[in-house]
N, C-alpha and C positions, 0 to 999 in steps of 0.2 A: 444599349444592347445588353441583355443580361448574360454575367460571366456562364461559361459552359461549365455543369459538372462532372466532375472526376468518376470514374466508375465505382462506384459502391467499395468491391472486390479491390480492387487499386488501393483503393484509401487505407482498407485495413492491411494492406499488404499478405493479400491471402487468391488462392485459387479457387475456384467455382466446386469443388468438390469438400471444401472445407465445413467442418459437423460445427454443431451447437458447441460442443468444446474450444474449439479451433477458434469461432467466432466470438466467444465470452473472451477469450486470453489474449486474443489478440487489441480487443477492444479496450481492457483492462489497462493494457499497458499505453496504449493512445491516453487515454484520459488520465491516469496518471502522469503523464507526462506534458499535457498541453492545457490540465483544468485549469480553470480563471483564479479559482484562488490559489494553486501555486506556481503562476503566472501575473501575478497584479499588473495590470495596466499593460499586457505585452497582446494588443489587437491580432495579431496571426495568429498566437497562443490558442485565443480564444476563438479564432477562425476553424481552425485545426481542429481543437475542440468538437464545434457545434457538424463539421465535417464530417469526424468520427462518430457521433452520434445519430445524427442521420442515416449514415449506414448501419448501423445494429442495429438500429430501430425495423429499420425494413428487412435485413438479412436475417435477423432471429426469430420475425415472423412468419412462419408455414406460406401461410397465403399471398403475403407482400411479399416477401420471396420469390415465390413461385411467377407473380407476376412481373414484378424485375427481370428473373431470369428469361424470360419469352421479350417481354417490349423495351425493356432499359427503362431508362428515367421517363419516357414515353407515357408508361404504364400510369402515371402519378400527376402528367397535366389534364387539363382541362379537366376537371374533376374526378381523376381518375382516382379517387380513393387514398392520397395522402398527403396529408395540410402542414405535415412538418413534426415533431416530438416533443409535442410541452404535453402531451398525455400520457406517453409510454412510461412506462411503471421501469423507474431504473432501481429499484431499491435494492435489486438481486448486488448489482453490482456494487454501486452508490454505498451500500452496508460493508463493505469491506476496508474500499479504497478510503473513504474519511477515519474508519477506524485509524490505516496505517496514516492518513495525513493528521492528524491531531493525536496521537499518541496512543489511541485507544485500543488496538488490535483489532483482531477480526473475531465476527462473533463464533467463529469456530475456535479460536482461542480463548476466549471470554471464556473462562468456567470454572467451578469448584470441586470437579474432577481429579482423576491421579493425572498428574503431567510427569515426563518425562524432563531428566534435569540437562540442561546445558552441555555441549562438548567441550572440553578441555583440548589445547592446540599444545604440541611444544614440539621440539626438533632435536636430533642429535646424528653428531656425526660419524662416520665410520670409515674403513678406506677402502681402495678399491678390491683388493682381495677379500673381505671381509662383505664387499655386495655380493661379489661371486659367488663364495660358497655359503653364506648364512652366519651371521653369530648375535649371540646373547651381549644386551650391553642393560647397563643399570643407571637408570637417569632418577634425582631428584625433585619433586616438584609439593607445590602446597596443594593437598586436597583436604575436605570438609570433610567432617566423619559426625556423625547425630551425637547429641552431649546427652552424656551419659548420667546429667543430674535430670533432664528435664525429659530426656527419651524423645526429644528432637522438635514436643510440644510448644517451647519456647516461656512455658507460664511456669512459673515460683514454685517446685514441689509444695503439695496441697492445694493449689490453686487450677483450675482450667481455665481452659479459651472461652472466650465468649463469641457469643455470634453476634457479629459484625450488623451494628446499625441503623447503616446506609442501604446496603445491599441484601437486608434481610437475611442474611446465609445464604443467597444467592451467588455469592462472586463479581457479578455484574448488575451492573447499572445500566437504564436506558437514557438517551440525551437524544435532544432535536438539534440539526446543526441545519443551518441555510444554506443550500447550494445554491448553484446557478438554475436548480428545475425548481427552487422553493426549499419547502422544508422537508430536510430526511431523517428520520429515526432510527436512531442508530444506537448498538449494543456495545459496551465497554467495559473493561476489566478495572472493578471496582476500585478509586483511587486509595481507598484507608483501608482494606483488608489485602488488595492486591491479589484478588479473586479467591483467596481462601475459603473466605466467607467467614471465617473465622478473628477476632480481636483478643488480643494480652495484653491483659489490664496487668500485672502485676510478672514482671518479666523475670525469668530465672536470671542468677546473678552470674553463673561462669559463662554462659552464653552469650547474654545482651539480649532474649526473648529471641535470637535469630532460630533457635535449634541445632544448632551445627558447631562444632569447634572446628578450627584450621590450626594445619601441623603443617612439616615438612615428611614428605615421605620417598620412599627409593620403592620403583618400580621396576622391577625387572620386563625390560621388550626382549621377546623372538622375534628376530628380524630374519625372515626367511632368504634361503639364496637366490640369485639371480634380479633383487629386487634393483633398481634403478635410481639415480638422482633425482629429489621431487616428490617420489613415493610415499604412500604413507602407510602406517602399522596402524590398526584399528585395535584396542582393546577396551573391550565390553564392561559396563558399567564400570570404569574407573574417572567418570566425568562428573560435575557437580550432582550434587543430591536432587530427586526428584522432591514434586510437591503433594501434598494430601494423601501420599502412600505413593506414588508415580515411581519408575526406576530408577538409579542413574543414569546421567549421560554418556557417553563414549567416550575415550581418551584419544586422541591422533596424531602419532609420532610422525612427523615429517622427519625422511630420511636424507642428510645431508653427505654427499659420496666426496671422496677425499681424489684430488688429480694423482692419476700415476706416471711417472718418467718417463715411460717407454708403450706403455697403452693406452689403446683409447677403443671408444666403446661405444658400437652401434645398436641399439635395440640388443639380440644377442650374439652379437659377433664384435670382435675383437681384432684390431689391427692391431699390427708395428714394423719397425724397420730396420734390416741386420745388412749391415754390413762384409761382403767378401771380397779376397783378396784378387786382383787381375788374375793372377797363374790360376786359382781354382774356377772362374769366371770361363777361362778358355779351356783347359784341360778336365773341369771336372775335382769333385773332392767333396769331404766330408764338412759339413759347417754345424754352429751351437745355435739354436733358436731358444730363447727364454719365454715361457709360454706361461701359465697364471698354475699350470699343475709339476712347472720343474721346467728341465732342459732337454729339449728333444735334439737328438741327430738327424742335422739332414742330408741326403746325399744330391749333391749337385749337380747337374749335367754337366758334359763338356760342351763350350758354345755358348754358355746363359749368358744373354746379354742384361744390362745393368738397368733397372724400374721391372725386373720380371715378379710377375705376381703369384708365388704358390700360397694352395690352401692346408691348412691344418685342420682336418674332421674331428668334429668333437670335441676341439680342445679352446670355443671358446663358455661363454654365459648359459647355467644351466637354466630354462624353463622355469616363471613363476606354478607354475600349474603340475608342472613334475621336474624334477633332479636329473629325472634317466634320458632327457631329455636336454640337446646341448648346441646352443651354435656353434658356430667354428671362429678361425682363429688365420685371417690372411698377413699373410708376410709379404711385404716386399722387398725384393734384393737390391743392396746399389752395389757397384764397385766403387769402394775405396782407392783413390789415388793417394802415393806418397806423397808425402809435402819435403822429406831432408832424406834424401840418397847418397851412397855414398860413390867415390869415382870407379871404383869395380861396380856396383851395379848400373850406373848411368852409363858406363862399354858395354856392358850386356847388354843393356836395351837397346843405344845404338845398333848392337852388334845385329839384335831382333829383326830391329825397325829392318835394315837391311835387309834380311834374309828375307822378308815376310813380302818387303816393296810395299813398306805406307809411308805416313806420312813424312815422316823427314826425311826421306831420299828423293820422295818426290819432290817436296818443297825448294831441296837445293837444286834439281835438277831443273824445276819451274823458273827460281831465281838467276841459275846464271843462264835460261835462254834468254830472258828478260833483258840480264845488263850485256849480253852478247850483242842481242839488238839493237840496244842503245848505243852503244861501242859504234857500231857498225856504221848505225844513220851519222852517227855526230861526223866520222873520216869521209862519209859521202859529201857532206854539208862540206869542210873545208879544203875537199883534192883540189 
């Protein structure tokens, strides 16, 4: 009995409303992932594969499509118009994905165009007042600057580039590589010019032919306020040098936040936790709140019992997007219990407990019914 197929749409892990986009990327990444040669010898691999192929074959076709979508896999027996994919033209795809698996790039990278130069990562840290409200800090790092004997050319003053042998001035090379559909021809960034198109026979001596010196340099970051742990600071072309005239790359300061004692910090709100005395807990009183802009007075109710949660407007994390703009700032109250009293205030509290009828009057009056009744049963037991 022949195994049943999987629904087309299932395989690629996509819904029936999914475009030609949808179905390229989604396929993309199946066959990267399950092709036979980077899978050697792993039979499901290559199951998986031939699976995922199957379905793009028919889903990226108008017509095969259209009749999948009406009959299912129905549409494709008894001669129903599809014998399988050793014909469909995978080259669309096929052209990329061998580029990235053999080293080659894609041939939308393949080129002796201006490219854009690499981003630059690095990190630094700061503390938590200093996320809140914003500040400038100055970090060190090695960047490439064009050498200023060869004007970034790479050749010998008096000497130029030559164009590159291999690749004509092209930048890339064509190659045929064997897949599982046969042969694909495929575009790659040319290995001895490295797409320039361009060779330097005769290298400038301060540089090494590269074009570029490397220094140490101090960058000054604006780290805006409210930014968060994780964050990062973008500044524009301070990343490695472009190619064939191409820009810099970016630079991106990952923001590293420093813990603080007493806050903490949700998106933009800001908790912590103040401590009051029992007498102002019941009576009412003035308390200190330490908040990220100073010390706010708060005035207590009489009655607050102890986990009560007030808000503070405005006084927590300003908005990345605007400053005038502020979360808040929840407090929670505990009461503080003493731990070393001295004998005048442990009579006063007695004296409270008292007045008040909690709990230690009750407890002694709970304890001697207790042993009253014990007393009592034991002289029953021996009259």
């Amino acid at each position: 009995m022949a195994e049943q197929k999987r629904d087309y749409y299932e395989v690629l892990g996509l819904d029936r409303n999914a475009d030609d986009a949808a179905l390229k990327k989604a396929y993309r990444s199946l066959a990267k992932k399950y092709h036979p040669d980077m899978n050697p010898g792993d039979t499901n691999a290559e199951k998986k594969f031939k699976e995922a192929s199957e379905a793009y074959a028919v889903l990226s076709d108008p017509e095969k499509k259209q009749k999948y979508d009406q009959f299912g896999h129905a549409a494709f027996e008894n001669g129903g118009g599809f014998s399988g994919f050793e014909n469909f033209d995978f080259s669309d795809i096929f052209g990329d994905i061998f580029g990235d698996f053999f080293g080659g790039g894609s041939r939308r990278r393949a080129n002796n165009g201006p490219m854009k130069g690499a981003n630059l990562r690095t990190s630094v840290r700061i503390t938590f007042e200093e996320a809140v409200f914003g500040v400038e800090k100055d970090i060190e790092l090695t960047l490439k600057d064009e050498c200023s004997v060869c004007h970034g050319s790479g050749a010998k003053p008096g000497t130029s580039p030559e164009t590159c042998a291999k690749c004509g001035g092209k930048g890339q090379v064509v190659f045929s590589q064997q897949s599982f559909f046969g042969t694909v021809r495929n575009v790659q960034t040319c290995p001895d010019c490295r797409g320039s198109g361009k060779m330097v026979k005769e290298k400038c001596l301060d540089c090494g032919g590269g074009g570029y010196i490397a220094s140490r340099k101090t960058i000054q970051v604006a780290i805006p306020a409210g930014i968060d742990n994780g964050q990062s600071v973008r500044i524009r072309e301070k990343g490695e040098p472009g190619s064939n005239g191409g820009p810099r790359g970016d630079l991106l300061v990952e923001v590293v936040v420093g813990r603080h004692p007493h806050f903490q910090r949700q998106e933009y709100n800001i908790f912590s936790t103040v401590t009051m005395s029992y007498a102002i807990s019941a009576l009412g009183g003035e308390i200190v709140i330490d908040t990220v802009d100073g010390k706010v007075i708060y005035d207590v109710k009489a009655g607050t019992q102890t986990e009560t949660k007030v808000r503070l407007k405005g006084k927590g994390v300003p908005s990345l997007r605007s400053r005038d703009i502020r979360g808040d700032h929840y407090v929670t109250l505990v009461i503080k219990t003493p731990e070393k009293l001295s004998s005048e205030a442990k009579d006063l509290l007695k004296r409270f407990d008292e007045i008040t009828g909690n709990s230690l009057s009750a407890a002694k009056n709970v304890t001697g019914e207790k042993s009253e009744t014990k007393s009592t049963k034991k002289k029953k037991r021996w009259s």
